[in-house]
N, C-alpha and C positions, 0 to 999 in steps of 0.2 A: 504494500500500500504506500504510494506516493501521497505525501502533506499538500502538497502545494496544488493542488488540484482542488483536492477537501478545502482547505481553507477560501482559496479565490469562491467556489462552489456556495459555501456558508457565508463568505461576507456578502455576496451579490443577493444573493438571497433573502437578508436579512436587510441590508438597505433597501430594498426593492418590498419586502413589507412593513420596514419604516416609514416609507414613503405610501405605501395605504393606509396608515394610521395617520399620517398626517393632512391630507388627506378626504378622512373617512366623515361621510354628510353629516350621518347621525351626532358622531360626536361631536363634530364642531357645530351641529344645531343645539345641540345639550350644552356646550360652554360659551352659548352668544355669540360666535362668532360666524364672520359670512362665509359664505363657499368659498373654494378655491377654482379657477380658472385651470381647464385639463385634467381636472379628477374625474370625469362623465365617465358613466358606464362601460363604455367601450374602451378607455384607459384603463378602468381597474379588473376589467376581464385581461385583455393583454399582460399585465401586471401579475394576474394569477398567472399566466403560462410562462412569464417571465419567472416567476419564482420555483416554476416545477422545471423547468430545461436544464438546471445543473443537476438536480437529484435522474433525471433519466438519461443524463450524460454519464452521471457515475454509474447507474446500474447498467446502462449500456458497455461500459467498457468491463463489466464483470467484477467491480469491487465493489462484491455487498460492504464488506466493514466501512468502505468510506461513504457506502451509500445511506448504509444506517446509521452512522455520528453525523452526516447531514443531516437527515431526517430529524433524530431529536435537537440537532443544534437547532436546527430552522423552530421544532416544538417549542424549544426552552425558551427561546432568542423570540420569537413571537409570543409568548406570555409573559415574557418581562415587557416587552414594547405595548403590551393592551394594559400593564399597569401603570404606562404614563400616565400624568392627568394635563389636561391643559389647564394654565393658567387663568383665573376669571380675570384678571384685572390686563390680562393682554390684548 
């Protein structure tokens, strides 16, 4: 098992569902603030296929181990990122 695959793999990933959390309608209608410009529907479906292409890249190339430490990095690394809160007073 090559690192440097898994890690590029798990950071893209995890930016790429940062960037749907930030983002995302609901929550930014629940802390007052206005939509963002390029979040539409059709951004955050591409966005999902953007996040699954490194994990079927790893299982394509036949390394479950690195396909599975993606997998939960992407799980963990996405439940810390839904524990952000935003800011009210921003």
């Amino acid at each position: 098992m090559t690192h440097l695959p898994l890690l590029a793999a798990t950071a893209f990933s995890l930016a790429t569902i940062f960037w749907l959390w930030r983002g995302d309608p609901k929550r930014r209608r629940v802390a007052g603030l206005p939509p963002i410009k390029g979040h539409g529907t059709t951004a955050r479906r591409l966005a999902l296929v953007a996040i699954l292409l490194p994990g079927i890249g790893l299982a394509a190339l036949g390394d479950s181990a690195a396909f599975l430490i993606w997998l939960g990095g992407c799980a963990i690394g996405g439940w810390l990122v839904a524990q952000i809160r935003y800011r009210s007073d921003a």
